[in-house]
N, C-alpha and C positions, 0 to 999 in steps of 0.2 A: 675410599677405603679407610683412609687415616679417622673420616669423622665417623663412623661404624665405629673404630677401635673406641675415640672419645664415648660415642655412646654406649657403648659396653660395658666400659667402664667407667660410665654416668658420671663422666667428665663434662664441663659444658664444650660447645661447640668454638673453636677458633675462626673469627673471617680472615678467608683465604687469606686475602691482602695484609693481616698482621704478621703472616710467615716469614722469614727472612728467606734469601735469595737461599741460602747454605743447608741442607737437609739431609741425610740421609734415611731410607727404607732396608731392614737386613732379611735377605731370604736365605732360609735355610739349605742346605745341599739340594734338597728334594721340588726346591721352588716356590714354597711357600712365605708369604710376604710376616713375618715374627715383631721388628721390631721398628721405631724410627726414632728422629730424635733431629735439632733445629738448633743452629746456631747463630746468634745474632752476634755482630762484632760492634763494637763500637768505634766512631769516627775520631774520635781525637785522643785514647789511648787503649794500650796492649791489653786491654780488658774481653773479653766473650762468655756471653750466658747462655748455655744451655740449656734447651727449655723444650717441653712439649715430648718428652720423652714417654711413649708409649709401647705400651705391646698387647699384640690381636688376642683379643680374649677369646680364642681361638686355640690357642697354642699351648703345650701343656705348659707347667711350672718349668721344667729343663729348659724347654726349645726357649719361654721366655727369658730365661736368666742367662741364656747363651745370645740370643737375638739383641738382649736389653747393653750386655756383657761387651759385643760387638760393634755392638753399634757408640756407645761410647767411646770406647777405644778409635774406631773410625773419627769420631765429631774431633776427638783429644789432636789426633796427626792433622785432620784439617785446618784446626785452628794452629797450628804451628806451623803451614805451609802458608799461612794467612797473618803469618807475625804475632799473633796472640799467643801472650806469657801468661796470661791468668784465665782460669776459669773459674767460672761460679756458676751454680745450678742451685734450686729447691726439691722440694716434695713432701711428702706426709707420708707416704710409703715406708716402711723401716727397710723392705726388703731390696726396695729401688736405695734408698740411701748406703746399706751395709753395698751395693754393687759399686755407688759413687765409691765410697771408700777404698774398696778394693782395686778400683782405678785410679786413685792417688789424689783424691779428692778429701778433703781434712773437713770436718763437721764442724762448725762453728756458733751455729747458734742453735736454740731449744724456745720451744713454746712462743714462735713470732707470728705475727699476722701481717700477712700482704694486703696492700692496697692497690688497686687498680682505679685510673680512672680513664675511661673514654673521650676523647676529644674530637667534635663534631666538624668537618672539613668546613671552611669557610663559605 
């Protein structure tokens, strides 16, 4: 379901196995699966990044901005049941970003480029 939402929104595809254990999926009243979102903790301090924050391109703009709304707020409480004092997330989205905001999420940088690299199991 989740890799639908990525291709929807001609996100590329995540392997399963890069997901961290921590996830949540938000369904609306009516049962429909709106938004999700993944949190990796880090092992040696109070750090967690949010990441992979999506919603079914499916869903109208409301149900989106409620599912995307919600489900942060969920990842925010789990990483505090999980000892994590900081979070950090990206995006290019202005409209996912103004929601980071609104959940207490401060903007810090402008015009950066990510790097990824893959490393081949031994």
């Amino acid at each position: 379901m989740i890799r639908e939402w990525w291709k929807g929104h001609k996100h590329p595809d995540i392997p399963i196995e890069l997901l961290p254990d921590i996830g949540i999926i938000y369904y609306n009243p009516d049962g429909m699966p709106i938004a999700c979102a993944f949190l990796y903790a880090c092992n040696s301090s109070p750090i967690g990044w949010v990441e992979w924050i999506t919603s079914n391109p499916e869903a109208s703009p409301i149900e989106s901005y409620k599912g995307v709304s919600n489900t942060i707020e969920f990842i925010s409480q789990e990483a505090q049941r999980n000892g994590i004092t900081m979070l950090m997330s990206t995006c290019r989205q202005k409209s996912l970003g103004r929601v980071l905001m609104k959940k207490g999420f401060a903007k810090t940088d402008e015009d950066v480029s990510h790097y990824l690299k893959l490393i081949p199991p031994e």
